[in-house]
Every structure is written in C-alpha cells, then in structure tokens.
The first five atom37 places (N, CA, C, CB, O) and aatype in JSON, in Angstrom:
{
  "aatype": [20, 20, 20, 20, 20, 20, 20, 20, 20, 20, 20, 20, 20, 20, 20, 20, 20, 20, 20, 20, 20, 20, 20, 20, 20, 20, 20, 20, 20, 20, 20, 20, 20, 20, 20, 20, 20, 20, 20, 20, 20, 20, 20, 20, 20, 20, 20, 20, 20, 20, 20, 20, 20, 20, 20, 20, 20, 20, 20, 20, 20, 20, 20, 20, 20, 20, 20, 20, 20, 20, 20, 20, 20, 20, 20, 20, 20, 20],
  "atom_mask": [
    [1, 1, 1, 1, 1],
    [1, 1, 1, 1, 1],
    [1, 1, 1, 1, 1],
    [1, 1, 1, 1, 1],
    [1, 1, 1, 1, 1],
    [1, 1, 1, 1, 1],
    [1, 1, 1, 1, 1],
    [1, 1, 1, 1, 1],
    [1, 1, 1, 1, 1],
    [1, 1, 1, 1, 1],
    [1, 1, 1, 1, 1],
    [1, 1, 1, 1, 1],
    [1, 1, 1, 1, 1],
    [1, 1, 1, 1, 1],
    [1, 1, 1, 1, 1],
    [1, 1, 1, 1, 1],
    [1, 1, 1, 1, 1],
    [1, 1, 1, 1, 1],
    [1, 1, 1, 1, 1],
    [1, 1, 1, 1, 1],
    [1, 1, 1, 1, 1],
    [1, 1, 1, 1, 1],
    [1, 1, 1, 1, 1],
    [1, 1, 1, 1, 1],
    [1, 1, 1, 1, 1],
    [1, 1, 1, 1, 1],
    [1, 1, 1, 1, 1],
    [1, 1, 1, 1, 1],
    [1, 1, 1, 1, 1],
    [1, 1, 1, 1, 1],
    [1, 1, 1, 1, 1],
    [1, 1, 1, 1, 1],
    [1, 1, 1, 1, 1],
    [1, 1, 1, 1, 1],
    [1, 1, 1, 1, 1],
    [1, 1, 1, 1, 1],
    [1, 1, 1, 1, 1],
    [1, 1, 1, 1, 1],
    [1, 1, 1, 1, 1],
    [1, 1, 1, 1, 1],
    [1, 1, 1, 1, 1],
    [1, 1, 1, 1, 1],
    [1, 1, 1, 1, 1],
    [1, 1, 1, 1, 1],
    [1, 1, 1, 1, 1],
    [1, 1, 1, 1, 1],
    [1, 1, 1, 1, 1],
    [1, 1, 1, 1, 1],
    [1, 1, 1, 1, 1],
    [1, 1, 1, 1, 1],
    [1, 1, 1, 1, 1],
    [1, 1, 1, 1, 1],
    [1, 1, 1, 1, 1],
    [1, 1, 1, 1, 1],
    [1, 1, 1, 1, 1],
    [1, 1, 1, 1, 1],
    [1, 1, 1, 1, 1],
    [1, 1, 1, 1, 1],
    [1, 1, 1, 1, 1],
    [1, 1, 1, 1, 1],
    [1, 1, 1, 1, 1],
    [1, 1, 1, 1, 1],
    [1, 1, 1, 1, 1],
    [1, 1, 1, 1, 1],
    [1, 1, 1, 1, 1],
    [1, 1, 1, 1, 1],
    [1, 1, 1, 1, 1],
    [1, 1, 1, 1, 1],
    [1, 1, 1, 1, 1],
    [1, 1, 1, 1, 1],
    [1, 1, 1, 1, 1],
    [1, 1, 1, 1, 1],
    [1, 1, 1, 1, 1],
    [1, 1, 1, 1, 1],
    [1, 1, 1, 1, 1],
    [1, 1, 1, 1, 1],
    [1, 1, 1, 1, 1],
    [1, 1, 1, 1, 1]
  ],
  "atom_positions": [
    [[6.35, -20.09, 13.0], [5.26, -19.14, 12.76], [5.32, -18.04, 13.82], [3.88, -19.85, 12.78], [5.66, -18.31, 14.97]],
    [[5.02, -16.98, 13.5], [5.34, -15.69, 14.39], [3.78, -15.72, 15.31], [5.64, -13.97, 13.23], [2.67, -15.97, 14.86]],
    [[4.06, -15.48, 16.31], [3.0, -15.6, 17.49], [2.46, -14.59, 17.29], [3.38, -15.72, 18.93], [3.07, -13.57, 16.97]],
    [[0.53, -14.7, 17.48], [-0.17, -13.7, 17.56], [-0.94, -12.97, 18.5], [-0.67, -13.88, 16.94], [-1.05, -13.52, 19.6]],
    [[-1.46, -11.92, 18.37], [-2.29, -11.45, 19.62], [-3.32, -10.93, 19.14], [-1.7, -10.48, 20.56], [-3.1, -10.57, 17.99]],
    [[-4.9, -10.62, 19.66], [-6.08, -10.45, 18.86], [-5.83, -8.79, 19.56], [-7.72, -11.62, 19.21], [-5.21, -8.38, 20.54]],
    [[-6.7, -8.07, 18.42], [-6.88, -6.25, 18.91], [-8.71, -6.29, 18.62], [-5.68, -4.63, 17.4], [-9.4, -7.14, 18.06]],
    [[-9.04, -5.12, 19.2], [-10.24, -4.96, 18.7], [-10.31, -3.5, 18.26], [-11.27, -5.37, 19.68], [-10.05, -2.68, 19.14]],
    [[-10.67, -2.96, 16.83], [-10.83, -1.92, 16.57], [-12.25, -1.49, 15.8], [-9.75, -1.7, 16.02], [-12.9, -2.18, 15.01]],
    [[-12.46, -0.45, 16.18], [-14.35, 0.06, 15.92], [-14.33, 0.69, 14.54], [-15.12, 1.54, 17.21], [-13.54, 1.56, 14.17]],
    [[-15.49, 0.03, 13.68], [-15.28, 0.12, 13.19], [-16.85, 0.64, 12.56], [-14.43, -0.64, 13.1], [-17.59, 0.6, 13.54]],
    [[-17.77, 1.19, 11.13], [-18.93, 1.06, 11.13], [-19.64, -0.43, 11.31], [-19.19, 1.67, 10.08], [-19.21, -1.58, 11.26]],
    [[-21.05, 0.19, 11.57], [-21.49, -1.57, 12.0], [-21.65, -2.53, 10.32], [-23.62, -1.57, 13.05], [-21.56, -3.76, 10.26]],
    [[-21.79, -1.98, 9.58], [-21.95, -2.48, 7.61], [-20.92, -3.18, 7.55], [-21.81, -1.18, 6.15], [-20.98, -4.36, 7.21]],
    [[-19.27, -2.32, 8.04], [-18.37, -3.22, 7.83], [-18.32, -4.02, 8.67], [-17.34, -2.85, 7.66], [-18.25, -5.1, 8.09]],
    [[-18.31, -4.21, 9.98], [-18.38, -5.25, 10.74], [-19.17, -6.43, 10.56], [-18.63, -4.85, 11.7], [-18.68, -7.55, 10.7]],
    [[-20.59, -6.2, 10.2], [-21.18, -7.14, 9.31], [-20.31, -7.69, 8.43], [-22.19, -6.62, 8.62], [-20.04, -8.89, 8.37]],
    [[-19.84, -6.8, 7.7], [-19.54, -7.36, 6.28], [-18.21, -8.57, 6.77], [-18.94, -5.83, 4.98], [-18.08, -9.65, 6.19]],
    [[-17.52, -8.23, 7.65], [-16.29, -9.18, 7.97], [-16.63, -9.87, 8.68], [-15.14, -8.77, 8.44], [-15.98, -10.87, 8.39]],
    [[-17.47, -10.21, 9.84], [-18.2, -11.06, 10.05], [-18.46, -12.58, 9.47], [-18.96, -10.44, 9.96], [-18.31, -13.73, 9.89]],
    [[-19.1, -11.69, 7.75], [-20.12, -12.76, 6.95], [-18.84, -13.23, 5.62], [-22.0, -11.74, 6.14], [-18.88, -13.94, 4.62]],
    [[-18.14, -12.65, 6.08], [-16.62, -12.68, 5.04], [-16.45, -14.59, 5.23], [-14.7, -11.39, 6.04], [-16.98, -15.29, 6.09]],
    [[-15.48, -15.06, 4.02], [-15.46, -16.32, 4.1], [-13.64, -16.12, 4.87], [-15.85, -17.24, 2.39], [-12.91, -15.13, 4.79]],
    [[-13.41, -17.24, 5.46], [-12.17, -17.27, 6.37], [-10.9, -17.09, 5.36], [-12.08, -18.78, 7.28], [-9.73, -17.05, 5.73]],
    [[-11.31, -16.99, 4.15], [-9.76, -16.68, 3.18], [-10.21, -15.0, 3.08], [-9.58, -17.75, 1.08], [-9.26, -14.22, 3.13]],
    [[-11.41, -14.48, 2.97], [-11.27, -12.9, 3.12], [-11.17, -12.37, 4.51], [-12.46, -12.19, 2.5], [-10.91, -11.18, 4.71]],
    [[-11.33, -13.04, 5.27], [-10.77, -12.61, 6.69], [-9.22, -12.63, 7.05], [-11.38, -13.52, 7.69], [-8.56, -11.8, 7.67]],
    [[-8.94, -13.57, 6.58], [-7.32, -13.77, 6.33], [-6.92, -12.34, 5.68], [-6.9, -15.2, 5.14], [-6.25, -11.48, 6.25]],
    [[-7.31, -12.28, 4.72], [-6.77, -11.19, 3.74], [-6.71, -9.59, 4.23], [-7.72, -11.25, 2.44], [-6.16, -8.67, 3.62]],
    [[-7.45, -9.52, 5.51], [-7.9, -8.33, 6.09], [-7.28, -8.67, 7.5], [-9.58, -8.04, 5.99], [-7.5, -8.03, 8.53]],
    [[-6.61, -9.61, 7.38], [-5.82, -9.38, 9.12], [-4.4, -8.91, 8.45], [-5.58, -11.24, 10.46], [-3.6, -8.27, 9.13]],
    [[-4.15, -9.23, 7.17], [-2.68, -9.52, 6.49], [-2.32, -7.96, 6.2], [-2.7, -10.63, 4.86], [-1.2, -7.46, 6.33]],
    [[-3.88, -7.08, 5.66], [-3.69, -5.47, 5.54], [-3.65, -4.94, 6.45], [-4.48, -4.75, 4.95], [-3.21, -3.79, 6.47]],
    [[-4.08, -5.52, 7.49], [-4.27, -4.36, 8.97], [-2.94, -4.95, 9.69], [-6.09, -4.61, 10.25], [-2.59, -4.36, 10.71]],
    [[-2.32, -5.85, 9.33], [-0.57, -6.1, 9.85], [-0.06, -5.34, 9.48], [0.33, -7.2, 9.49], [0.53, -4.54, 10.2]],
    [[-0.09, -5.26, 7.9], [0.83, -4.3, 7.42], [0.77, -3.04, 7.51], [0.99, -4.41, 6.37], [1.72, -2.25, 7.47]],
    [[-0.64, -2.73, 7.66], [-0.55, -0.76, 8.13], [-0.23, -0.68, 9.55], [-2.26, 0.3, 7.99], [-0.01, 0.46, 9.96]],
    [[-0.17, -1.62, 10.39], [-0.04, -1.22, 11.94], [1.81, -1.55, 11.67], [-1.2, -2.52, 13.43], [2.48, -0.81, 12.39]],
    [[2.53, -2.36, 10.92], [3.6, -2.15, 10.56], [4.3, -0.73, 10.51], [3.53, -2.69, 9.57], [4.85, 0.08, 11.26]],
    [[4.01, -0.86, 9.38], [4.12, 0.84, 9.1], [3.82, 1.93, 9.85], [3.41, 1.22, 8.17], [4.47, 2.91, 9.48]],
    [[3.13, 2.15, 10.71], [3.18, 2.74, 12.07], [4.09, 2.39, 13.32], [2.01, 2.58, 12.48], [4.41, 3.32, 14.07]],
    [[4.54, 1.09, 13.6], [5.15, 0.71, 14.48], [6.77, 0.81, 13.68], [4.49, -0.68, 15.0], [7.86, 0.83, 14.26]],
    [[6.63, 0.85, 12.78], [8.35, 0.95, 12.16], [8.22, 1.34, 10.87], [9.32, -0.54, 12.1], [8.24, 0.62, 9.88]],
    [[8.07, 2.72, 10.94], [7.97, 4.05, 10.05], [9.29, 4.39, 9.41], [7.53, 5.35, 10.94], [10.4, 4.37, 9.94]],
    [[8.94, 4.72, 8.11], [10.24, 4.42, 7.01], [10.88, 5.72, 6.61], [9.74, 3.64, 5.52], [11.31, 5.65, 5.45]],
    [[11.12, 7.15, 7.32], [11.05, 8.16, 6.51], [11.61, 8.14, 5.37], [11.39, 9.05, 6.99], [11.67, 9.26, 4.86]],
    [[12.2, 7.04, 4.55], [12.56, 7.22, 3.33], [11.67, 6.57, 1.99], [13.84, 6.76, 3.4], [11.83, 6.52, 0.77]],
    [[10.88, 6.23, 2.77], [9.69, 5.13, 2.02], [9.03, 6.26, 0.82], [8.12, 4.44, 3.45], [8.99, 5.75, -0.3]],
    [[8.72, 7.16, 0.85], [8.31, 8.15, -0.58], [9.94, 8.17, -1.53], [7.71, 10.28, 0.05], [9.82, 7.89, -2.72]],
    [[11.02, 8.42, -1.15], [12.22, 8.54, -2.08], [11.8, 7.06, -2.35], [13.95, 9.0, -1.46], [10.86, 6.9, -3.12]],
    [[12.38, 5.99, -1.81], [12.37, 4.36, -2.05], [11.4, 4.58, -3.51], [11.48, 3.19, -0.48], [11.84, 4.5, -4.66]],
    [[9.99, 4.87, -3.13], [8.63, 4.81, -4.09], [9.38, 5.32, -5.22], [7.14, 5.83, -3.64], [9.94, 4.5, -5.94]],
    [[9.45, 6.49, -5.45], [9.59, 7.18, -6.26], [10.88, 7.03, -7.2], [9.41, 8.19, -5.68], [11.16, 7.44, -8.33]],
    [[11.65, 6.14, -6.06], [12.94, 5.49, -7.28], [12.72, 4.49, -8.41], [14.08, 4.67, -6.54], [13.21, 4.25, -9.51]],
    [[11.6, 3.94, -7.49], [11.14, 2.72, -8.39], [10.08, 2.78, -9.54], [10.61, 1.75, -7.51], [10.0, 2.1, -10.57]],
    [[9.16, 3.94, -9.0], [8.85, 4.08, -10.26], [9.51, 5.31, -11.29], [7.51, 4.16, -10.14], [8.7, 5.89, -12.01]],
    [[10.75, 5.64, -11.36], [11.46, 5.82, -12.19], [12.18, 5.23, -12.85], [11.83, 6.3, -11.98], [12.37, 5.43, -14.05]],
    [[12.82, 4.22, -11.98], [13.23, 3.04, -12.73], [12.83, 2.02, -13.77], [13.42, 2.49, -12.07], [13.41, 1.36, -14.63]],
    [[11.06, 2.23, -13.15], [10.1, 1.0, -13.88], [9.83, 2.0, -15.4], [8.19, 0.49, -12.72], [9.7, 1.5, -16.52]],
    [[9.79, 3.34, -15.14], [9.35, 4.41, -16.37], [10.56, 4.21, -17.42], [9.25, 6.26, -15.81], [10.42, 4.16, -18.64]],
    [[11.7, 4.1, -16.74], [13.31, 4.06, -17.58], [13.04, 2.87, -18.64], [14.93, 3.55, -16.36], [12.99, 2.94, -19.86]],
    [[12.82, 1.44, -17.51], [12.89, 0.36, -17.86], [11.7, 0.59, -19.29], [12.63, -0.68, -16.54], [11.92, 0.01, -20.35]],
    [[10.96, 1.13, -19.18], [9.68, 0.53, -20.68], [9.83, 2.13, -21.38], [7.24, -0.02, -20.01], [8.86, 2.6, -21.96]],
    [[11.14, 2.9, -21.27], [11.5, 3.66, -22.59], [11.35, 5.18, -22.24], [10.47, 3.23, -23.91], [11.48, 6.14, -22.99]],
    [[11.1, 5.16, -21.18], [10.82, 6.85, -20.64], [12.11, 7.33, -20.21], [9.7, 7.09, -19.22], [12.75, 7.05, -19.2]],
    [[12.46, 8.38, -21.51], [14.06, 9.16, -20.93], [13.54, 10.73, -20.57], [15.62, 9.26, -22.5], [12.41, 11.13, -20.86]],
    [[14.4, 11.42, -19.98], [14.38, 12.55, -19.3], [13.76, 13.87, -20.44], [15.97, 12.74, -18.7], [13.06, 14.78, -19.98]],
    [[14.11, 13.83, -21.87], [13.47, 14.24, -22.82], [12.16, 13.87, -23.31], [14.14, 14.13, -23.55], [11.41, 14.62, -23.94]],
    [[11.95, 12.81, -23.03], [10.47, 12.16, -23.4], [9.93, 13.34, -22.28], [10.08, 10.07, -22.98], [9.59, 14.51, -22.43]],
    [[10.0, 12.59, -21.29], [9.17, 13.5, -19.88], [9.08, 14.69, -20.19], [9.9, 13.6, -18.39], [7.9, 14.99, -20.34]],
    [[9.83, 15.61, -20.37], [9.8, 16.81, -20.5], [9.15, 17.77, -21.48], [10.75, 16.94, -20.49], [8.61, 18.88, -21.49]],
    [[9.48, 16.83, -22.27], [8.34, 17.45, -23.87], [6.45, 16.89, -23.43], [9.09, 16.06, -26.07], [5.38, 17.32, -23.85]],
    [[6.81, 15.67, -22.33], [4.98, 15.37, -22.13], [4.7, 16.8, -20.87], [4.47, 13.12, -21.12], [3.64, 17.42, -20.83]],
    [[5.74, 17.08, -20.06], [4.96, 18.1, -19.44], [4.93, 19.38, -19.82], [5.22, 18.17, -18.32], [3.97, 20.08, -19.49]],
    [[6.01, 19.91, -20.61], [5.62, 20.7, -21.4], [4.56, 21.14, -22.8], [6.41, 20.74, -21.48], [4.37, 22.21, -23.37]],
    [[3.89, 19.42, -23.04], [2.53, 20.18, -23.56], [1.75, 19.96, -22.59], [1.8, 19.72, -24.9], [0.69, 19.66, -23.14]],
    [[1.58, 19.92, -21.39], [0.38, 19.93, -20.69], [0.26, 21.3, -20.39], [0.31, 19.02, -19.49], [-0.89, 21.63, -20.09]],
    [[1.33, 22.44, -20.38], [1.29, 23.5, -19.82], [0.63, 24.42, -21.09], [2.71, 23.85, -19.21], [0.42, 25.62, -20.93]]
  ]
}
C-alpha cells in the first residue's frame, strides 16, 4: 500500500460540514478525487487534451461516425 500523508486545505464552512458528516465510504471517495487532481498538478500531461480527443474520436468512429457524417452535421448547424 502506498504510504500516506494528511494536507489541510480551506475550504467553505457548508462543505466542511458537509465532509465532516459524510459517511467514511464518501470520505474515501473525496480523498481518491483530491489525489487525482493534486496528481495532475504534480505530473502534468501536456498531451492529455490530444490523448482526450483521440479517444473520443475513436469512441465516435467506433458507434458509426465517419468524416462525412460530421461534416454534413456541422454544416447544417451553420
């Protein structure tokens, strides 16, 4: 198990309440998001928007979206 260390960050007092009165599986769940955004700050991806954006082209390919489909949908929006 990867060793931990506690932070303290300020926050409004509603939410602090609110995590507080949180049950220990939604507290869990809110140390697991604030890992992962302090991640992402500590080891920053500059390719992480291309990465995104491959995938959801891929996922658009995968369920039938070709380069003509697309093009005829943004050309009636105009």
């Amino acid at each position: 198990m990867t060793q931990q260390a506690a932070i303290t960050i300020s926050v409004p007092p509603e939410l602090a309440a609110a995590y507080d009165n949180a049950s220990p599986e939604d507290k869990y769940k809110v140390q697991v998001w604030v890992s992962i955004l302090l991640n992402d700050i500590a080891h920053p991806d500059p390719d992480r928007l291309t990465k995104l954006m491959d995938k959801i082209s891929e996922e658009a390919q995968a369920k039938g979206l070709t380069p003509e489909i697309l093009a005829e949908t943004l050309a009636d929006d105009e």
